[in-house]
matplotlib code that plots the C-alpha trace (Angstrom):
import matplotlib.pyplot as plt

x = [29.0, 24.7, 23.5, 20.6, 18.9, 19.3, 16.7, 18.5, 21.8, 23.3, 26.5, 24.8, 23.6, 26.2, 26.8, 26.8, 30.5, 30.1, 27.3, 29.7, 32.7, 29.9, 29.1, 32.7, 34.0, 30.7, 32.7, 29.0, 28.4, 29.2, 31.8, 30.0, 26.8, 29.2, 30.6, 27.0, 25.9, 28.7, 28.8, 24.7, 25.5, 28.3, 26.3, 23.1, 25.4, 26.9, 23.6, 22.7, 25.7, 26.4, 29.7, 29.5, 30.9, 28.5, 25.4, 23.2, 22.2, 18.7, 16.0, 14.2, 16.5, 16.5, 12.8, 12.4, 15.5, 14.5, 11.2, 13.2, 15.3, 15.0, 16.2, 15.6, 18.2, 20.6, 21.5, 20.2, 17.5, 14.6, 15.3, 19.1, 18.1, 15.4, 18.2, 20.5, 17.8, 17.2, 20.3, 20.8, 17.3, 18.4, 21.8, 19.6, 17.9, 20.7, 23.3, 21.5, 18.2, 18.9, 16.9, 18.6, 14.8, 13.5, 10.1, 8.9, 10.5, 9.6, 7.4, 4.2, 3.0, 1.0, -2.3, -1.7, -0.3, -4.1, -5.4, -4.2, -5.4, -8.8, -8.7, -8.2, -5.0, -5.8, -5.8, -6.7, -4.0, -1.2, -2.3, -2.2, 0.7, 3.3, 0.9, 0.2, 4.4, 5.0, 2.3, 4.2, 7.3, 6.5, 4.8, 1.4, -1.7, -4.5, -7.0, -4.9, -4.8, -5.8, -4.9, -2.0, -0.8, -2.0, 0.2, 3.4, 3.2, 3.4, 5.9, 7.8, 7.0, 8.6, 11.3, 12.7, 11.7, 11.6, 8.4, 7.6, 4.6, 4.2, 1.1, -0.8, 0.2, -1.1, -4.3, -4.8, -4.2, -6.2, -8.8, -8.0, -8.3, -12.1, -13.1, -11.9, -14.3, -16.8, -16.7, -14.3, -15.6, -13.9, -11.6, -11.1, -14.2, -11.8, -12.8, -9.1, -9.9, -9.0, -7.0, -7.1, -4.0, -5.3, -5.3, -8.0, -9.5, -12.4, -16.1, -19.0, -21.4, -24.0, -22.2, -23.5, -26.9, -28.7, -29.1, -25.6, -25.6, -28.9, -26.7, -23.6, -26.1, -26.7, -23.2, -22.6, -25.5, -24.0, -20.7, -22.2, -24.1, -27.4, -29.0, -27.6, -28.8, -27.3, -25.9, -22.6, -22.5, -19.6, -18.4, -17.8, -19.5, -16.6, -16.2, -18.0, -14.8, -13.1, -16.9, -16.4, -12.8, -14.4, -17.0, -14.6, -12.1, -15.2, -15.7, -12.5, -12.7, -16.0, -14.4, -11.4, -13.9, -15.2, -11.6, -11.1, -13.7, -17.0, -19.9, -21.5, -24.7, -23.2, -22.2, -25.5, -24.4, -21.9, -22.1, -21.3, -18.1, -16.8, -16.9, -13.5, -12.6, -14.2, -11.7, -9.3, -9.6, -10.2, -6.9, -5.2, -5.8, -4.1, -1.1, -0.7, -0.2, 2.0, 4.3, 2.8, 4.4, 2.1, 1.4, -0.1, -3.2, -3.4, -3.9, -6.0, -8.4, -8.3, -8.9, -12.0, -13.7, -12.7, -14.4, -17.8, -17.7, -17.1, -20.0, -22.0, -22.8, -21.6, -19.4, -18.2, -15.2, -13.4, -14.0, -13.4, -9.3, -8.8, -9.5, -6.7, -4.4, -4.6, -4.3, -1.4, 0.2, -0.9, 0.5, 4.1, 6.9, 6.9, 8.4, 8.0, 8.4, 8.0, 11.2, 9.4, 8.9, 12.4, 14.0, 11.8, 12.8, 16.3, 16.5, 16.6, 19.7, 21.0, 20.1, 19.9, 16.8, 15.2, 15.8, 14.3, 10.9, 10.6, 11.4, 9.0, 5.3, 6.9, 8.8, 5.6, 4.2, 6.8, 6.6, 2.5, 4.4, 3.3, 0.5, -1.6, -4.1, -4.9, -6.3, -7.4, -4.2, -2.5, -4.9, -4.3, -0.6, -1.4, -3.4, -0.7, 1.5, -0.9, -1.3, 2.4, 2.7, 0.4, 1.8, 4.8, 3.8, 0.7, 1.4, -2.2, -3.4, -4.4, -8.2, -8.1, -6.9, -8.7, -12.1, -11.1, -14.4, -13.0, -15.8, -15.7, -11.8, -10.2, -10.4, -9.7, -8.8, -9.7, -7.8, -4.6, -2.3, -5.2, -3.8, -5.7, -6.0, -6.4, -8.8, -10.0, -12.3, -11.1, -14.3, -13.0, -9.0, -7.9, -7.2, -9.8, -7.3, -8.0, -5.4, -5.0, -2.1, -1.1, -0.3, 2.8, 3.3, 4.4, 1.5, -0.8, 0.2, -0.3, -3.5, -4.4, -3.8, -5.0, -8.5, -8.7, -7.0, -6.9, -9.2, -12.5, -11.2, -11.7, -15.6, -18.2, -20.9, -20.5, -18.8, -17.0, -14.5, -10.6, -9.8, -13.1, -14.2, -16.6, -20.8, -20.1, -17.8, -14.5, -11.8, -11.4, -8.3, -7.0, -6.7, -5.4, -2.7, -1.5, -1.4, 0.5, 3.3, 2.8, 4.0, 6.3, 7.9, 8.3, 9.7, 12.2, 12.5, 11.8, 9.1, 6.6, 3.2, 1.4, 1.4, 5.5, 4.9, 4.4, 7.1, 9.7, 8.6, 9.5, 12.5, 13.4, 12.6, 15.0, 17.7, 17.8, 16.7, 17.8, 15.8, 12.9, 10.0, 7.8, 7.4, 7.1, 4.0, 2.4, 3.0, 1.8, -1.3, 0.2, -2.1, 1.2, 4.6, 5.2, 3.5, 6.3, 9.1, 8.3, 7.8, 11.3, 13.2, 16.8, 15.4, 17.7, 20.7, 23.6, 22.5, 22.6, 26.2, 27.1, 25.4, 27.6, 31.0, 30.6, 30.3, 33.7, 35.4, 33.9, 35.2, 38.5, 39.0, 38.3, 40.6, 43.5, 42.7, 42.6, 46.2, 47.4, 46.3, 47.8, 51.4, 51.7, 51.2]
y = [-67.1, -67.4, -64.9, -63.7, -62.5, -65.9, -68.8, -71.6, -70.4, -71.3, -72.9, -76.2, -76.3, -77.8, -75.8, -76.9, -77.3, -80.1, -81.6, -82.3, -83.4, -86.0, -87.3, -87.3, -89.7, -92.2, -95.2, -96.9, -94.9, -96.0, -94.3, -93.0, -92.2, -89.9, -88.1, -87.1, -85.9, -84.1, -82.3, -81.4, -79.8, -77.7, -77.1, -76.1, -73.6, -72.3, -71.9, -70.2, -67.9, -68.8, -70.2, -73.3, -72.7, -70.5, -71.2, -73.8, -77.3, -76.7, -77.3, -74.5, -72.1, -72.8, -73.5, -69.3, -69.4, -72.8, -71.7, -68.7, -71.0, -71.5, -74.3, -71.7, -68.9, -71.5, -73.1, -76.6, -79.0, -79.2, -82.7, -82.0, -79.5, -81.5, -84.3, -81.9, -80.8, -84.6, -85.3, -82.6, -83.1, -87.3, -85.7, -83.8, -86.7, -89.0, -86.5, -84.1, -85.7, -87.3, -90.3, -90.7, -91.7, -90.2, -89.7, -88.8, -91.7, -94.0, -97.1, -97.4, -99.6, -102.9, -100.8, -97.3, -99.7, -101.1, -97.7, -96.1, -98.7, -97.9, -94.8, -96.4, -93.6, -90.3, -86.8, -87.9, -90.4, -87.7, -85.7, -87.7, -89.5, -87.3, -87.4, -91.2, -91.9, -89.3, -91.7, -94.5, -93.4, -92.1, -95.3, -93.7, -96.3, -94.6, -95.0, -92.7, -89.6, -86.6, -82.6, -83.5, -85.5, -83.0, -80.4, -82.4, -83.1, -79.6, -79.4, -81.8, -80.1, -76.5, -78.1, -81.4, -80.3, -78.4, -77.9, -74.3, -74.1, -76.2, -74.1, -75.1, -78.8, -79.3, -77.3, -79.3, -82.5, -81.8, -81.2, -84.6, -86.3, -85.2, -86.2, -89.6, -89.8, -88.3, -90.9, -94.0, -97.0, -97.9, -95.1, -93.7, -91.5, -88.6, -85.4, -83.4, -79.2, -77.6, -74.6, -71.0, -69.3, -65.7, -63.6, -61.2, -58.3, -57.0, -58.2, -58.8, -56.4, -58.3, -57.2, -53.9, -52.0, -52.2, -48.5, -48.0, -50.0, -47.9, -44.8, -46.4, -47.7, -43.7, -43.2, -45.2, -44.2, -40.7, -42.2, -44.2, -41.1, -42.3, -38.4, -36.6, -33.2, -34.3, -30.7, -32.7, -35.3, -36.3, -35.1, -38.9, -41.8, -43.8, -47.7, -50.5, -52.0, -49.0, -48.5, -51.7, -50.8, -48.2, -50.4, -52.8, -50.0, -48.3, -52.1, -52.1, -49.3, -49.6, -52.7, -50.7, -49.2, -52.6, -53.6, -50.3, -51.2, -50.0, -51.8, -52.9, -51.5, -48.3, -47.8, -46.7, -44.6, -42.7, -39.5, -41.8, -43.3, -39.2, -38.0, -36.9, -38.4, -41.6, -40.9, -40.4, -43.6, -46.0, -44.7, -45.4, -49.1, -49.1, -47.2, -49.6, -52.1, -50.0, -48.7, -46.0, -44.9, -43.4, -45.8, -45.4, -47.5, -45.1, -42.2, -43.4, -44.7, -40.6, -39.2, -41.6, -39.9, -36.7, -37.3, -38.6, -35.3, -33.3, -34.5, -36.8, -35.3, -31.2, -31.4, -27.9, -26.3, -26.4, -30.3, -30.8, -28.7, -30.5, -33.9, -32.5, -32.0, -35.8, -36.7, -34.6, -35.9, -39.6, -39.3, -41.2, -39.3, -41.1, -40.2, -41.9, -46.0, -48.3, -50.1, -53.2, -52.6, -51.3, -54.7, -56.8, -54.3, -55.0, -58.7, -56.8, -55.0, -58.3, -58.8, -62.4, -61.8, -59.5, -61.3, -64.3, -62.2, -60.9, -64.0, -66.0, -65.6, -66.8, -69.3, -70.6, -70.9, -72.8, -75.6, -75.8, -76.2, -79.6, -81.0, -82.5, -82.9, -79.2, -79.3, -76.9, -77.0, -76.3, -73.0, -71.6, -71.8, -69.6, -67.2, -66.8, -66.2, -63.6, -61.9, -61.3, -60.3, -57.5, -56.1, -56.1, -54.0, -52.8, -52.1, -50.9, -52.3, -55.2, -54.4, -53.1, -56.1, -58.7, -57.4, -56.4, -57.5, -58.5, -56.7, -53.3, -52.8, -54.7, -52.4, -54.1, -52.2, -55.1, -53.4, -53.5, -54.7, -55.7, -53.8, -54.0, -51.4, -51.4, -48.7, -48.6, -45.1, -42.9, -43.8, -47.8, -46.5, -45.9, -41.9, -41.4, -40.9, -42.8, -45.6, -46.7, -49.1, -50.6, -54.1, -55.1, -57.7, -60.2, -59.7, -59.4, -62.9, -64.1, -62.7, -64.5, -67.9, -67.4, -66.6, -69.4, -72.2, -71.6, -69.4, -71.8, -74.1, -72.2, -71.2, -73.2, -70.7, -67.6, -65.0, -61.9, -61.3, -62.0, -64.2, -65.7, -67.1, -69.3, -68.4, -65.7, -63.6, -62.5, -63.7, -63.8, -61.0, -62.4, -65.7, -64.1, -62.3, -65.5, -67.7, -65.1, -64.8, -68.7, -69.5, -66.4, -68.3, -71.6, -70.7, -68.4, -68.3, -64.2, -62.7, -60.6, -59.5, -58.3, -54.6, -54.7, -54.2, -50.8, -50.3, -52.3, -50.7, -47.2, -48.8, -50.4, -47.4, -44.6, -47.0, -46.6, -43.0, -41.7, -38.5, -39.1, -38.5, -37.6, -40.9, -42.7, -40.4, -40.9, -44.5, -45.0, -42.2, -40.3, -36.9, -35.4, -35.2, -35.3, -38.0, -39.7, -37.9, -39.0, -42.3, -42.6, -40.1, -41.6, -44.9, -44.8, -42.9, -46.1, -45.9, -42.2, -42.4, -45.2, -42.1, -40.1, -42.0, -42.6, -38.9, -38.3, -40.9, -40.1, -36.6, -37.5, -39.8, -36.6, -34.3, -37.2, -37.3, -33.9, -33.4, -36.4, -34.4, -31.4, -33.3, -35.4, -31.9]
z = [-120.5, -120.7, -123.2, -121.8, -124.7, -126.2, -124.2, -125.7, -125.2, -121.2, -119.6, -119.8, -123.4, -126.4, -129.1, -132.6, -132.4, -129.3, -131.5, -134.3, -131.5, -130.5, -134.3, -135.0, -131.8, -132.1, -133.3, -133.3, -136.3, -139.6, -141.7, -144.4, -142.0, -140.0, -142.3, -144.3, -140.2, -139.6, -142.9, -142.7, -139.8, -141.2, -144.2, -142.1, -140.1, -143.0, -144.8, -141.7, -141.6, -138.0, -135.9, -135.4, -131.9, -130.8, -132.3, -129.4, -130.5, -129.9, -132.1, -130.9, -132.0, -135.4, -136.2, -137.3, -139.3, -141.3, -142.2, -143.7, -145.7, -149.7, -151.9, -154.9, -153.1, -151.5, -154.6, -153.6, -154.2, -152.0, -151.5, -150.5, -148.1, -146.4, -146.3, -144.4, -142.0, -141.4, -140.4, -137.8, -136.7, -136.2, -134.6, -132.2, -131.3, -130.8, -129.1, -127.1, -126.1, -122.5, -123.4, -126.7, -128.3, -131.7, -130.2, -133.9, -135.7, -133.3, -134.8, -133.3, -130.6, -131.6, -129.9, -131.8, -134.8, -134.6, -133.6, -136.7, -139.2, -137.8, -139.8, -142.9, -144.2, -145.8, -144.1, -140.5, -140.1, -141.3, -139.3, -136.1, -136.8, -134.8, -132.0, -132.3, -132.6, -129.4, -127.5, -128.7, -127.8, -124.2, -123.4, -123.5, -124.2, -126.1, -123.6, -121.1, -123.6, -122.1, -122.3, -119.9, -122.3, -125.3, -123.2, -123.0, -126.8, -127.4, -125.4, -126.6, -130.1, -129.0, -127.8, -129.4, -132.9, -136.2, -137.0, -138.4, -136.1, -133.3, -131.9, -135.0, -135.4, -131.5, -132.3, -135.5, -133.9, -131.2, -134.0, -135.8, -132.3, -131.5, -135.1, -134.9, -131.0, -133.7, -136.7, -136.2, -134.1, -131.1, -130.8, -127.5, -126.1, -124.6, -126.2, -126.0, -125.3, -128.6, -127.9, -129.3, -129.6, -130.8, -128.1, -128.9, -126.6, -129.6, -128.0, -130.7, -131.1, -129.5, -126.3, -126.7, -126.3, -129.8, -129.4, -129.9, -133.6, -134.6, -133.4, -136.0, -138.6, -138.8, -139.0, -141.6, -144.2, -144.0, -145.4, -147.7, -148.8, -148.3, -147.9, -151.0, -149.3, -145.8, -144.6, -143.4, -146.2, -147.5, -151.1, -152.6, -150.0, -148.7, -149.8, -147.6, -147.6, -145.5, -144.5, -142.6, -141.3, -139.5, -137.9, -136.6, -135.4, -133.4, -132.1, -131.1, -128.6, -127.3, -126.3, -125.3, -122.7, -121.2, -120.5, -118.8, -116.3, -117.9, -118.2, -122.3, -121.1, -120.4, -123.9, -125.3, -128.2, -130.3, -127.6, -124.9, -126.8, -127.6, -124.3, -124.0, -120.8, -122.3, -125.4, -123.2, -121.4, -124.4, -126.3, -122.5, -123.3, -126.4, -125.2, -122.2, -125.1, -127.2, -123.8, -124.1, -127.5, -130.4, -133.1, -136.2, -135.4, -131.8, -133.9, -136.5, -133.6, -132.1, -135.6, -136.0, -132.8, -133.4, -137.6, -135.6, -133.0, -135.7, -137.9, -136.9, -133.4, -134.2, -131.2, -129.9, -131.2, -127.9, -127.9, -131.8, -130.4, -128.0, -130.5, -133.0, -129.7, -129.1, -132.4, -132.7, -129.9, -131.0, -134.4, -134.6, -136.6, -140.1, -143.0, -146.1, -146.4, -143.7, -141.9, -142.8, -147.0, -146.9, -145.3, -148.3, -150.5, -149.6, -150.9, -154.8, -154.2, -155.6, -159.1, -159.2, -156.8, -159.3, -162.1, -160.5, -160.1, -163.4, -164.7, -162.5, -165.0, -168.0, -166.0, -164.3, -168.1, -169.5, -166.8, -167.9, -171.8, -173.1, -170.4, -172.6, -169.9, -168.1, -164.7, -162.4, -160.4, -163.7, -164.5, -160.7, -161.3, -164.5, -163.0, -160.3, -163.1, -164.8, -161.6, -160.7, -164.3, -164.0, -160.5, -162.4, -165.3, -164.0, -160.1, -159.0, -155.8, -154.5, -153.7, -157.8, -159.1, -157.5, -158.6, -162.3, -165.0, -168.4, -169.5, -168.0, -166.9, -170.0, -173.8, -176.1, -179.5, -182.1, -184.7, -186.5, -183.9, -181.4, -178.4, -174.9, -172.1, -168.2, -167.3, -163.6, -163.4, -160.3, -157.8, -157.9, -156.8, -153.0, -153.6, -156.3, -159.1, -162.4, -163.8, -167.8, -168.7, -171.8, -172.0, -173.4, -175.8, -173.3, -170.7, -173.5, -174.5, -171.1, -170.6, -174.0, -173.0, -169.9, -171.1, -173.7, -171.9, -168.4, -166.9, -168.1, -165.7, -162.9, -163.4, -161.6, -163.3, -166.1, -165.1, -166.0, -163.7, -164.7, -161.3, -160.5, -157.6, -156.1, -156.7, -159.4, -157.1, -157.8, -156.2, -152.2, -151.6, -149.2, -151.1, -154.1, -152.3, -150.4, -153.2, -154.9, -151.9, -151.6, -155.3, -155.5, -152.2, -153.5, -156.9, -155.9, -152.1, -151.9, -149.4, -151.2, -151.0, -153.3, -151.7, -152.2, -155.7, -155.9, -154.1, -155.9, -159.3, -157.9, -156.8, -159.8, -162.1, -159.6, -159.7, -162.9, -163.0, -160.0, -159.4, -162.1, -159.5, -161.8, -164.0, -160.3, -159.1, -162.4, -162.1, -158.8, -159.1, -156.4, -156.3, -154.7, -155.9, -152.2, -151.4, -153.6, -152.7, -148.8, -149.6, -151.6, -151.3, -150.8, -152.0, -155.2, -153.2, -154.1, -158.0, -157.6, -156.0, -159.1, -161.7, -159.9, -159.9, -163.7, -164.8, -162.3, -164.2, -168.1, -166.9, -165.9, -168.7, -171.1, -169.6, -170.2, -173.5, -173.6, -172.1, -174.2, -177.0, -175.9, -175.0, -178.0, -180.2]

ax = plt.figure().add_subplot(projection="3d")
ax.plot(x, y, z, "-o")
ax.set_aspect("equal")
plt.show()
């Protein structure tokens, strides 16, 4: 029976199970070649934890859960598993495909052959490979490229292969493609149309009267506290960083509006973007895009232009209600952590998975052990390592520990025992609430050959800050917190941000402490003790029930020994 809910699943497509009835009655196929095949594919399904007689042979459906895959967790080389995907790929490919061609293994034609010497290896050539084999093996001559033929290859990519992303290896050959037209002799002149995949619906500001910036330029200096005396001024100036949040979120619905059928030029100023039935129809857009369900994002859009009523333009008080209405209305029930942090955090109910983390700086040290030769790539991995290490110990944010100065945020004592101290002063953190750690002895060592050895490595001029970037600057955060998922990833095959940390050291200090709120809010700076109790409350409810069967049993235990006692006198 077709499950609908599965597009790779019908009456007509094989199942893993007919794939391996296939490899197993080829008598073309040698022996010892059949028997690897057929046992890939059994390992990939049981990897997968799926039946083999009801899971489709399609490449398609697998491409999510193989980019989900890890060596590290599975137990296996990297090599051994890219084997086994080889083979079922090659199975696909021989089995299922009506044409019975390997479109990607295909050698190339004598003219792509002479095609793809032209560009003399390197980057380019790897990267046009799949595209010049699909030619090759579709016949296609490389003076008949075109977007037809751009469009089949992605096609052909979504459908016939593996690849994590297909999207973004068409788009990047497509790239590839117009730079050799740009820079290698004789190659084809057809320019291929490079496509966009984001689907965006925010205009620039450009778009918009330039009395409607002045009128947010205005805005703005009040919450950066440009007028100290302002009557309305805020009591601590807001960062640029959430400064800047702002200005994109009031982007996004004066764009809202446009897609709603009014015209940029009517959009002269702030007033114009608070009339309520102008409220009322830019939050329409959003809801159309949510089914019409509140979201966090809705309401946080609603409280924005209700803030700029309010203050900036001294709205009535009848307007200024009828704001909190919508954003009461707007605002989604939530309570506490969302479903998404508590499926990562659910990989460290197993304790090889945690172990694996808190293991993973000093691991990543010991593998730079003995390089007599340090390199850049080398001190990256070490400040990766240093990084984690500190979320670890230290969980503060992610916009607090990209920009720490070694100068300002680290103390150092100098004394007997030479201890050093993270201090961040309250204006730098998210809710204004100061933050001093300790290092330990194991971070502090860290931190120690990091500065010495590793960190040097990584400035292109002086600077003071611990993860330095290009020009002076700190590190990008958004570089820092993918390099630190990206390496987390590799080395031990678990999904985490940087953000998760936080979370998984409440979790990891209530499972142990089931209850102990208290040392979690300080932790974390929480101004609140509810603040914490919302956001894990019931987060340490199995160690709680263990706590709980232990004293049952210590008790029981007791009153045995107690009746033994009493039996034996």
């Amino acid at each position: 029976m077709t499950d609908h809910r599965n597009p790779f699943t019908s009456e007509e497509q094989p199942s893993m199970a007919d794939l391996l009835y296939m490899i197993e009655k080829d008598m073309s196929l040698d022996p010892a070649r059949q028997n690897n095949v057929a046992c890939s594919v059994r390992r990939l399904c049981h990897f997968l934890n799926i039946d083999v007689g009801a899971a489709p042979a399609h490449p398609g459906y697998y491409r999510k859960k193989l980019s989900d895959l890890s060596p590290q967790r599975l137990g296996v080389s990297k090599t051994r598993l890219g084997n086994i995907k080889a083979d079922v790929r090659w199975a696909f490919n021989q089995y299922i495909k009506a044409d019975g061609q390997n479109t990607y293994l295909t050698p190339l034609s004598e003219d792509w052959r002479a095609l793809s010497a032209s560009l003399g290896g390197g980057r380019l050539a790897w990267t046009l490979s799949r595209f010049m084999r699909y030619c090759s093996a579709q016949g296609i001559k490389p003076g008949d490229v075109s977007d037809e033929v751009s469009s089949s290859f992605l096609q052909a990519l979504t459908e016939e292969t593996f690849v994590d992303n297909p999207k973004d290896l068409h788009r990047r050959s497509c790239k590839a493609w117009n730079k050799a037209v740009d820079t290698v002799p004789d190659w084809p002149q057809v320019r291929l149309t490079r496509p966009s995949y984001r689907t965006t619906y925010t205009l620039p500001w450009p778009a918009f009267p330039d009395t409607l910036r002045a009128d947010i330029d205005r805005w703005k200096d009040r919450l950066r506290g440009v007028d100290l005396l302002a009557e309305h001024g805020l009591d601590r100036p807001l960062a640029e960083r959430t400064i800047e949040t702002r200005d994109f979120q009031l982007r996004q619905l004066a764009s809202a509006l446009v897609h709603q059928g009014m015209g940029p030029h009517e959009i002269t100023s702030l007033g114009v973007m608070t009339e309520l039935s102008n409220t009322r129809l830019a939050l329409k857009f959003f809801l159309d895009r949510s089914d019409n369900k509140p979201t966090v994002q809705i309401a946080q859009l609603a409280h924005l232009l209700r803030s700029i009523a309010k203050y900036h333009l001294e709205a009535s008080s009848e307007v200024i209600a009828e704001y909190s209405r919508l954003v009461n209305r707007l605002t989604p029930e939530r309570h506490g952590m969302t479903d998404k942090n508590r499926d990562k955090l659910r990989q460290f109910e197993d304790p090889q998975n945690v172990h694996a983390l808190l293991e993973y700086p000093s691991t990543a040290v010991r593998r730079l052990d003995g390089e007599k030769q340090k390199t850049r790539s080398q001190a990256v991995q070490c400040q990766i390592a240093l990084a984690v290490e500190m979320l670890l110990m230290m969980p503060i944010r992610m916009g607090n520990l990209v920009s720490l100065n070694i100068e300002t945020h680290l103390h150092r004592s100098r004394g007997k025992g030479d201890e050093v101290h993270l201090v961040i002063p309250g204006e730098e953190v998210k809710n204004k609430e100061p933050l001093e750690f300790r290092f330990p002895v194991e971070t502090l060592s860290l931190l120690d050959l990091y500065l010495k050895e590793y960190r040097p490595l990584l400035l292109d001029q002086p600077s003071s800050w611990l993860f330095p970037g290009r020009g002076g600057a700190h590190k990008v955060r958004s570089v820092l917190s993918n390099q630190i998922s990206r390496h987390i990833q590799k080395a031990t095959g678990l999904n985490v941000n940087p953000h998760l940390f936080r979370h998984l050291a409440a979790k990891l200090y209530l499972d142990e402490n089931p209850g102990g709120y208290e040392v979690v809010r300080r932790l974390l700076a929480h101004r609140s003790m509810q603040t914490t109790i919302n956001a894990y409350a019931g987060l340490e409810t199995k160690s709680a029930a263990a706590h709980f069967d232990q004293t049952i049993l210590d008790i029981r235990d007791a009153l045995r020994n107690q009746v033994k006692e009493i039996e034996d006198a």
